[in-house]
N, C-alpha and C positions, 0 to 999 in steps of 0.2 A: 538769717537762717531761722525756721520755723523748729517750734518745739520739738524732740520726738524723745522714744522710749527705748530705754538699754533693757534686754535680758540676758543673764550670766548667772554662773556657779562660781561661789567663794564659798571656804571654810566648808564645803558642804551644807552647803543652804544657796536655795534659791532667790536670785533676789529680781525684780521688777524696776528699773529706775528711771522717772520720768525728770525728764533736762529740759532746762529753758534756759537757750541762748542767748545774751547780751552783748552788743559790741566789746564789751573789755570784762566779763563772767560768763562761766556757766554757773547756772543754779542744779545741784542735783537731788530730787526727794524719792525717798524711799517708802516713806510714810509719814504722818504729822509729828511726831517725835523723831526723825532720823533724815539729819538735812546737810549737804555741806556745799559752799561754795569757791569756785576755784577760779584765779583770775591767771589769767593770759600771761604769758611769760615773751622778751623780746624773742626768745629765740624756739619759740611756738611750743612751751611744753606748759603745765599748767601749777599752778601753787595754789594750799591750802589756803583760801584767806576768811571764812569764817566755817566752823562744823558744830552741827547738833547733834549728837551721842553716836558719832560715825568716829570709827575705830582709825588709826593710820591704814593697816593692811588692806581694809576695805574702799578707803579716799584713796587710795594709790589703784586699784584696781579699777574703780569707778571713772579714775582721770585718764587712767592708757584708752578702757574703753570708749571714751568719748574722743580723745583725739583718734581713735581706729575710724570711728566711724565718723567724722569731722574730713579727716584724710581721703577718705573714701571716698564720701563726696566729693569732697574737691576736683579728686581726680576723674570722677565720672563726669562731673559739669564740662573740664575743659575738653573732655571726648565728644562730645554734643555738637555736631553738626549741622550748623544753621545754612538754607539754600538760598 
């Protein structure tokens, strides 16, 4: 899976977050000070395994979003119809 970029509203702040995929992580960074990584759970949800000055409420919203859009894909690839 190739990098890409979440936008969303928390706490009333906008936030920008660019994810880069790893077989067994995502990496998510918000900015150079504000970083967390989540690794892969068996039963496809994600855990906090390391955070730079990222709040829980925020790593929790950060992780739904990327399995949305993880999900998403998913299901759009098996819809592809190859002739």
């Amino acid at each position: 899976m190739h990098q890409f970029t979440l936008t969303f509203d928390h706490d009333n702040k906008h936030f920008l977050v660019l994810v880069t995929p790893t077989p067994h992580h995502y990496h998510a960074v918000i900015d150079e000070d504000h970083e967390v990584t989540f690794t892969k759970k068996e039963d496809g949800s994600l855990d906090v395994a390391d955070s730079k000055l990222i709040e829980n409420p925020l790593a929790t919203a950060i992780a739904t979003r990327i399995l949305e859009y993880v999900n998403a894909n998913t299901r759009d690839e098996s819809f592809t119809s190859t002739p």
